[in-house]
C-alpha positions in Angstrom: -36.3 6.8 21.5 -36.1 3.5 23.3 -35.7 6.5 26.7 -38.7 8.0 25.8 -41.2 4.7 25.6 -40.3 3.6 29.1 -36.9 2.2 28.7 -34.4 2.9 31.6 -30.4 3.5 32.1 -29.5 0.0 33.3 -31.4 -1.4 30.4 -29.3 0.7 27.7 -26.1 0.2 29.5 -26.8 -4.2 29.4 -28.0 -3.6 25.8 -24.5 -1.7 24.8 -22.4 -3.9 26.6 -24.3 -7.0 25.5 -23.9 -5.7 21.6 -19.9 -5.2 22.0 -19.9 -8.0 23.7 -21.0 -10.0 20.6 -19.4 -8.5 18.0 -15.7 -8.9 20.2 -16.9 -12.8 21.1 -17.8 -13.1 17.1 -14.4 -11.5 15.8 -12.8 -13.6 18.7 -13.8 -16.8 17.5 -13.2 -15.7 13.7 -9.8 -14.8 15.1 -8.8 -18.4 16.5 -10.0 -20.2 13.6 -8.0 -17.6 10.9 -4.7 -18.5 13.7 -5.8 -22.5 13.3 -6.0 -22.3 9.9 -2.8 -20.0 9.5 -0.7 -22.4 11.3 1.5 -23.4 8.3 2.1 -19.3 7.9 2.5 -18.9 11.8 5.2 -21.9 11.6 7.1 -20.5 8.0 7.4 -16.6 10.1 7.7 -17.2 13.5 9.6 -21.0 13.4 6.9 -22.0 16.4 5.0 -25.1 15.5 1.2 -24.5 16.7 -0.5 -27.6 17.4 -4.8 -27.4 17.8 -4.3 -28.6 21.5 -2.8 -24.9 22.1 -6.4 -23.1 21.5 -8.0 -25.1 24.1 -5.1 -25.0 26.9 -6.1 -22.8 29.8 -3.8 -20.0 29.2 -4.7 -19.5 25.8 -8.4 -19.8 27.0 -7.9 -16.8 29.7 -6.0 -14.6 27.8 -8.1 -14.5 25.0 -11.1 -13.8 27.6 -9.3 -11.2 29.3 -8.5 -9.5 25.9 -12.0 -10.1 24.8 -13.6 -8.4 28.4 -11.1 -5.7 28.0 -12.2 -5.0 24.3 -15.2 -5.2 25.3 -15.2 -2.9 28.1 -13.1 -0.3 26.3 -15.4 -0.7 22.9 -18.8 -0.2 25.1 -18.5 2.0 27.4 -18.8 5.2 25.8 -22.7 4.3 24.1 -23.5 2.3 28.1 -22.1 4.6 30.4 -22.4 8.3 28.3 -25.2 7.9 25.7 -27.3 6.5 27.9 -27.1 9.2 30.5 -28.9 12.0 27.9 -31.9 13.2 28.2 -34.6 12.3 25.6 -36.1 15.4 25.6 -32.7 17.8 25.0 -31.3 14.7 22.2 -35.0 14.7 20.7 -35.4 18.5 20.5 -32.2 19.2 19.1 -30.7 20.9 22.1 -27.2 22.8 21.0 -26.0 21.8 24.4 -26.3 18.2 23.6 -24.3 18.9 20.6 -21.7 20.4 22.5 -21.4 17.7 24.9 -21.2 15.3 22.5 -18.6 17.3 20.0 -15.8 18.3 22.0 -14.7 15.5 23.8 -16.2 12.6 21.2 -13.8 14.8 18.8 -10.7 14.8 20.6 -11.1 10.8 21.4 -11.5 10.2 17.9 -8.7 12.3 16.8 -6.8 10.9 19.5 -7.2 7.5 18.4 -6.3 8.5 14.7 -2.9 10.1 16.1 -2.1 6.9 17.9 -2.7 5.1 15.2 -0.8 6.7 12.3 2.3 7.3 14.9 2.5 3.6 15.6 2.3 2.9 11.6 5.4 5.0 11.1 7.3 3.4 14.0 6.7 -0.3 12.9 7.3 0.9 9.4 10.5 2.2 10.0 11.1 -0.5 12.1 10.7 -2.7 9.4 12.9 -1.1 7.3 15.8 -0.8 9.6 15.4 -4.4 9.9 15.8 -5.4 6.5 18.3 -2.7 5.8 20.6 -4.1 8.8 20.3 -7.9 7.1 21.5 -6.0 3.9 24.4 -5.0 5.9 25.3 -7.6 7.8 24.7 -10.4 4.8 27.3 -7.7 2.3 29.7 -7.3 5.5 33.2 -8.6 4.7 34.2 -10.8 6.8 37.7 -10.6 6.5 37.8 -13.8 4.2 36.1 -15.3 1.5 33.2 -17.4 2.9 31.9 -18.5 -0.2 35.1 -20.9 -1.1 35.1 -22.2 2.7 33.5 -25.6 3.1 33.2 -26.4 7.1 32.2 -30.2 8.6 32.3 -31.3 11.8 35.1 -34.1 12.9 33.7 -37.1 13.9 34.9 -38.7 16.7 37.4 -41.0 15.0 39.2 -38.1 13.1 40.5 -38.1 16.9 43.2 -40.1 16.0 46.3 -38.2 14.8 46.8 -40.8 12.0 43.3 -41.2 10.6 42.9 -37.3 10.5 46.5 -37.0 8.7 46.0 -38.8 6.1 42.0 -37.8 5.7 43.4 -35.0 5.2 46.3 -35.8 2.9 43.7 -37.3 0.4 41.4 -34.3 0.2 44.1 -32.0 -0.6 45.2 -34.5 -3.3 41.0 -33.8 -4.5 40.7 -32.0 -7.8 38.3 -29.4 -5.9 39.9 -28.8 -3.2 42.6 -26.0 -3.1 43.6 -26.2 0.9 42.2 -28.2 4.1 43.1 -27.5 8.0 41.3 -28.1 11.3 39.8 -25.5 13.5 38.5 -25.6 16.9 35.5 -23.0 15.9 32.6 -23.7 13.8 31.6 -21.1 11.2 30.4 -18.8 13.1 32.1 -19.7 16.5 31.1 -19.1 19.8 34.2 -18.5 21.1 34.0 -19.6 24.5 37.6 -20.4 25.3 39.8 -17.9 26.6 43.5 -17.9 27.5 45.5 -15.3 29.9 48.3 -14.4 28.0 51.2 -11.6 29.1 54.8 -10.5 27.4 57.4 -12.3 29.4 60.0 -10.6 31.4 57.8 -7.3 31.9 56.7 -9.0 35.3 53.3 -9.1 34.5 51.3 -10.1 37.7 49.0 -13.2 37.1 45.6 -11.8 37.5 46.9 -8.5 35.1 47.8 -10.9 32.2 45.2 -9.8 29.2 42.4 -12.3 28.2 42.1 -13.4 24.7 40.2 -16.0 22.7 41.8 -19.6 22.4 41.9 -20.6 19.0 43.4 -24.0 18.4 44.5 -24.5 14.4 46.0 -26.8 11.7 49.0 -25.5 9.4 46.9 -24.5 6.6 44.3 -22.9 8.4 44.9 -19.1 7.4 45.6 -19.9 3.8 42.3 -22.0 4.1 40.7 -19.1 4.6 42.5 -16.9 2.8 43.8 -15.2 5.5 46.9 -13.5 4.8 49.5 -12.1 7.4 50.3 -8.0 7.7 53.3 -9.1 10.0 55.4 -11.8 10.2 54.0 -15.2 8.7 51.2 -18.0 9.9 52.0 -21.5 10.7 53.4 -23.4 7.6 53.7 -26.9 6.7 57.0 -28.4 7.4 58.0 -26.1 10.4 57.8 -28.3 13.6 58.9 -25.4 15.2 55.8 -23.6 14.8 54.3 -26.1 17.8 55.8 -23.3 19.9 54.6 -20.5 18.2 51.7 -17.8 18.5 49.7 -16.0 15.6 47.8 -12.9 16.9 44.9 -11.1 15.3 45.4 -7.5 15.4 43.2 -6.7 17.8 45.2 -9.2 20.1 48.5 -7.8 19.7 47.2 -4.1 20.4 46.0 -5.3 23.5 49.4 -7.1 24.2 51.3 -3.8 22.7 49.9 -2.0 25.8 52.5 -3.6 28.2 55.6 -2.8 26.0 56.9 1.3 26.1 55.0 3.4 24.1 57.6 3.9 21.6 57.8 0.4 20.7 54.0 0.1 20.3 54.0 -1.2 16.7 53.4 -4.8 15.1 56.2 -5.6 13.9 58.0 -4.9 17.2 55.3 -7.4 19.0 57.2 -10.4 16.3 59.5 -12.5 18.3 58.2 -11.4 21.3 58.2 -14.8 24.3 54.8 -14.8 26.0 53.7 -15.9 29.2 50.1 -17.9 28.9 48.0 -20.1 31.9 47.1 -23.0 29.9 49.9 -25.8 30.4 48.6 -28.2 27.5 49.8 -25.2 25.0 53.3 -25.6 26.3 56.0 -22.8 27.5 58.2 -20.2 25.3 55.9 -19.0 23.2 56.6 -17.2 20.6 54.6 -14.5 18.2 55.9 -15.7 14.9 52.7 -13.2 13.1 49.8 -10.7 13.1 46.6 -11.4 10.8 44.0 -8.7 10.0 40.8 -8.8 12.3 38.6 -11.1 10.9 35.2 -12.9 11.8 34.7 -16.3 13.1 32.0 -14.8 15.2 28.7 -13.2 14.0 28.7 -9.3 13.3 26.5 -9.1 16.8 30.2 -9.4 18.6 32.6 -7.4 18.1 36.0 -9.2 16.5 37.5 -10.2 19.9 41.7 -10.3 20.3 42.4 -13.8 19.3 45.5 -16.1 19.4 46.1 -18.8 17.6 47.8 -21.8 18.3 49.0 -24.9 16.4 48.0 -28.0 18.2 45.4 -30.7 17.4 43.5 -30.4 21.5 40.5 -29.2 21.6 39.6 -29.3 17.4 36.7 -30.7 16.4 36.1 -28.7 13.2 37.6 -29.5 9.3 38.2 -26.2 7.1 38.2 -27.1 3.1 38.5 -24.2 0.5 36.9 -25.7 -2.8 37.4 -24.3 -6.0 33.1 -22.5 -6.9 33.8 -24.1 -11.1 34.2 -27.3 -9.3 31.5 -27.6 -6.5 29.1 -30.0 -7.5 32.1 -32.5 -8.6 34.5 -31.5 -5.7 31.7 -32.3 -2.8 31.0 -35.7 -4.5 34.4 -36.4 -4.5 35.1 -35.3 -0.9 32.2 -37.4 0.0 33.4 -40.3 -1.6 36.7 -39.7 0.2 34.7 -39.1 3.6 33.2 -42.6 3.4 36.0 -44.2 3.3 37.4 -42.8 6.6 34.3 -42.1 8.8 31.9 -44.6 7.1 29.5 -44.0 10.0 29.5 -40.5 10.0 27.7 -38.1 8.0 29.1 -35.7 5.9 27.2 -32.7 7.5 29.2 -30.2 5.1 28.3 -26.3 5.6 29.5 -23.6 3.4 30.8 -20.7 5.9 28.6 -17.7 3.8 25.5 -19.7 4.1 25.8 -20.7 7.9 26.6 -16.9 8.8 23.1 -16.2 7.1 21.4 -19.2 9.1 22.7 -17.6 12.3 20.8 -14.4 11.1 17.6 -16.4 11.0 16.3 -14.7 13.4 16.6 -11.6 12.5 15.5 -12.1 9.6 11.6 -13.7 11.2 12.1 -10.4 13.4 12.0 -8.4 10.5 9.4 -10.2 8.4 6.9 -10.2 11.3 7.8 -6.6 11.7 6.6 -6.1 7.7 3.0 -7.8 9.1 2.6 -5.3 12.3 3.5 -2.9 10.0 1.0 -3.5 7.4 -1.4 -4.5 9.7 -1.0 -0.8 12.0 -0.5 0.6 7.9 -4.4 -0.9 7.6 -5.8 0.1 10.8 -4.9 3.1 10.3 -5.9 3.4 6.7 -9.8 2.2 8.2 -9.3 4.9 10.9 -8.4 7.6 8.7 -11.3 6.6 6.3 -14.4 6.4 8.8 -13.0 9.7 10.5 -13.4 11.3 7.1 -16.8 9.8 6.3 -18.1 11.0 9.6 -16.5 14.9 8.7 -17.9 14.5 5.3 -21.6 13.4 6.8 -21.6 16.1 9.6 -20.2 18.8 7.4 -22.2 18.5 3.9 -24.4 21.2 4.3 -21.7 23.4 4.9 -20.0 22.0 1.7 -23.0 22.3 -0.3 -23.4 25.9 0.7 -19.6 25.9 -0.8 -21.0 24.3 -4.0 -23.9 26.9 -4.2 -21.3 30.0 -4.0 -18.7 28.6 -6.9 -16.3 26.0 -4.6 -14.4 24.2 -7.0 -14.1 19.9 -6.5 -10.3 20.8 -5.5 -11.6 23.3 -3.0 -14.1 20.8 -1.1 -11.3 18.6 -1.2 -8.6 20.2 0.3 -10.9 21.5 2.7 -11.6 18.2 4.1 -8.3 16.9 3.3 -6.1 19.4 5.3 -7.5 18.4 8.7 -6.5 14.8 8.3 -3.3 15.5 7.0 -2.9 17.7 10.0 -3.4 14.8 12.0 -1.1 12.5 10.3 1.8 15.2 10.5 1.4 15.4 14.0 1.3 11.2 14.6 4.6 11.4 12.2 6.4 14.1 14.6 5.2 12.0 17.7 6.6 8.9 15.8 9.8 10.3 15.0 11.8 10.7 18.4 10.1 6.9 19.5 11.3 5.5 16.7 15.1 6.4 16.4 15.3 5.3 20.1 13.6 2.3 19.9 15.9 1.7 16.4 18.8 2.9 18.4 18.6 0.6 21.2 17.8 -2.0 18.8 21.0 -1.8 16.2 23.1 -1.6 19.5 22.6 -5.1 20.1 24.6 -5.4 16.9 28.4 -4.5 16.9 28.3 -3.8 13.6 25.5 -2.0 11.7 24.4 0.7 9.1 24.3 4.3 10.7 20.9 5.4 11.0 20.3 8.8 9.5 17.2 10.4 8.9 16.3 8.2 6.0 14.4 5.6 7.5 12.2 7.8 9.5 11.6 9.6 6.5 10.6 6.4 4.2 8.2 5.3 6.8 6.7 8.6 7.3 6.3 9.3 3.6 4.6 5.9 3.4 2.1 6.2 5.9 1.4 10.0 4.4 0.9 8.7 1.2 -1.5 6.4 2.5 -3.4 8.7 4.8 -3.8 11.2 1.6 -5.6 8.2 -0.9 -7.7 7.1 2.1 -9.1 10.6 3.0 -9.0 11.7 -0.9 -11.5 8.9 -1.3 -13.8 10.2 0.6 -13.3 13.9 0.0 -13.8 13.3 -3.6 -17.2 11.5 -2.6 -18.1 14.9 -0.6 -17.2 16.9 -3.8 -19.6 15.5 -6.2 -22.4 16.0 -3.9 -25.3 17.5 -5.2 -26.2 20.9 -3.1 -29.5 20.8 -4.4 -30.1 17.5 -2.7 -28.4 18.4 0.4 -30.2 22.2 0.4 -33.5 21.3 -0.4 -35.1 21.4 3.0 -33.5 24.5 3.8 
């Protein structure tokens, strides 16, 4: 119409562009001021404080216009640059090769779209899933002790003194709550940074062949702290000075070590008593494995339990290990605190049980997988809309032919299968294109844990039969809306 009284190309192409350009500027500034308001939510998910100085800084400010031209561009272009090239005359007059120039291409775009949609629904469904599956795991992993009883704070810097730290620690075992104290050199969980080259003596080992495990420096009671208990030998015990010479291996250590002996002496109890040559002087000479622990975690379950050794000797410890008796918490901490005060009066007591700081270091997995659940609703939504105004424009263009359907004895469940099976259709092919991205994106993603749940076909299918489920109550809507059409209405100018 606007072609046909005088209006040219150039002024239907600014006129499109200039529309999508103020609906994209409109939902850009309703977007900043949702994300200003939100900033509370944005800080709770993402643990990023927002301040209102961010929306104004020059980055912000180009991105957002870059985004907004590209939308823009990408949401205008089709009514500037291909509507407007039609000729009034053929669009006016119901030309059939209008139609088809319009239909084919138009379809395949929109179906396109739909597609790309409902596949990347499924992927950051079952993305969110894995997610929250794999903190399931990791938070019910066993960790090769009982972290709920283990009570971990930090040693100030007077507990450097051998005597002070003795007898802090004498009173605390003499607590009511407290069932066993020791010293560590590793947080809960550890980095465990320190490393040691360690060989069996008299195999002439060559220096730079000598195996590399994790330096552990410990207190007597530090296994039965933790509940730790040996499958070879025995740990360090109190009233052994002795054991200032000895070694205690995890099993992962003392395979490693087992390597260098014959291979018909390749057991634990044959690496017991065995001397070993290490490169760090401070831990003194003749060595001696006096017992193997199980593998257990002072790490979190992204490593993989390295060999350790553990040595008694106070260097390097900067960590206090107390196992408190759960009937007696509230009592036993007050108590310890009380006893705290009274040795490092300037120091807090920063106490951490070791269950609740393995969860803290999975903090952020869990904000990955909570802002996963958002994408995911959000694509869930889109694609919901998409779904639904794809099957409102089939229902428009096609209700003639569905109230011929009517007219002949079609049935309600007829017109809506009808309409429903090409949408479906759509949504089965997005869920096959979604399946293969999916389990490799998942794959690549539990790989940067050492330990995880096997993915199986489960998750795949949860998040596909989701977004399915979805996709059938969004285009039933509307195909039940087709269905109760009156033909007569539709037929009467036929």
């Amino acid at each position: 119409m606007r072609k046909t009284i005088g209006a040219d190309r150039s002024q239907l192409i600014r006129q499109f562009l200039a529309e999508a350009a103020v609906l994209v500027g409109s939902a850009g500034v309703l977007a900043v001021g949702l994300a200003a308001g939100a900033r509370p939510l944005i800080r709770s998910l993402t643990g990023m404080s927002l301040s209102f100085g961010t929306f104004a800084a020059p980055y912000t400010l180009l991105t957002l216009s870059g985004i907004a031209l590209v939308t823009t561009l990408g949401a205008g272009s089709y009514p500037a640059f291909v509507l407007s090239r039609f000729d009034p005359a053929r669009v006016l007059g119901g030309s059939p090769g209008v139609h088809r120039a319009r239909g084919p291409g138009t379809s395949i775009l929109r179906r396109g779209l739909v597609v790309f949609q409902c596949a990347t629904a499924v992927v950051l469904v079952a993305g969110t899933i894995a997610a929250y599956w794999q903190l399931d795991y990791l938070q019910d992993a066993d960790l090769g002790f009982d972290a709920e009883q283990v009570v971990t704070v930090p040693q100030p810097p007077a507990a450097d003194a051998p005597s002070i730290s003795r007898s802090f620690r004498r009173d605390v075992a003499q607590h009511p709550g407290v069932t066993a104290v020791s010293e560590g050199s590793e947080p809960m969980p550890g980095d465990l940074q320190a490393s040691v080259r360690v060989a069996v003596s008299g195999l002439g080992v060559a220096p730079e062949e000598r195996h590399k495990l994790r330096l552990v420096t410990v207190g007597q009671g530090f296994f039965k702290t933790l509940g730790v208990a040996p499958i070879a030998g025995r740990t360090f015990e109190w009233g052994r000075p002795a054991d200032s010479s000895g070694v205690v291996l995890n099993r992962a250590a003392a395979e490693r070590l087992l390597t260098d002996l014959p291979p018909d002496r390749r057991t634990l109890e044959a690496a017991l008593g065995q001397q070993l040559d290490v490169n760090v002087g401070f831990l003194g000479r003749d060595l001696e494995v006096i017992g193997i622990v199980d593998n257990f975690h002072l790490a979190t379950l992204h490593q993989r339990v390295e060999p350790m050794a553990f040595f008694l000797t106070p260097i390097l410890q900067d960590t206090y290990y107390l196992r408190v008796d759960l009937d007696e918490t509230v009592s036993g901490l007050a108590g310890l605190q009380e006893v705290w005060q009274r040795y490092f009066p300037n120091a807090p007591f920063a106490y951490e049980f070791a269950d609740q700081s393995f969860a803290a270091a999975y903090r952020s997995d869990q904000r990955v997988a909570t802002l996963l659940g958002v994408f995911a609703g959000l694509a869930v939504l889109v694609a919901g809309l998409g779904l639904f105004g794809l099957a409102a424009f089939a229902a428009r263009q096609r209700q003639h032919e569905i109230g011929v359907r009517k007219a002949v004895g079609a049935s309600a469940g007829q017109i809506v299968g009808l309409i429903s099976k090409d949408f479906l259709r759509l949504v089965g092919i997005a869920i096959a294109v979604a399946i293969p991205l999916a389990y490799v994106a998942l794959t690549q993603w539990l790989n940067t844990f050492a330990y995880h749940f096997d993915l199986g076909p489960g998750v795949i299918l949860w998040a596909g039969t989701g977004v399915l489920l979805v996709a059938l109550l969004t285009v039933s809507v509307q195909a039940l809306r087709a269905a109760r059409i009156d033909p007569a209405t539709v037929l009467r100018n036929e």
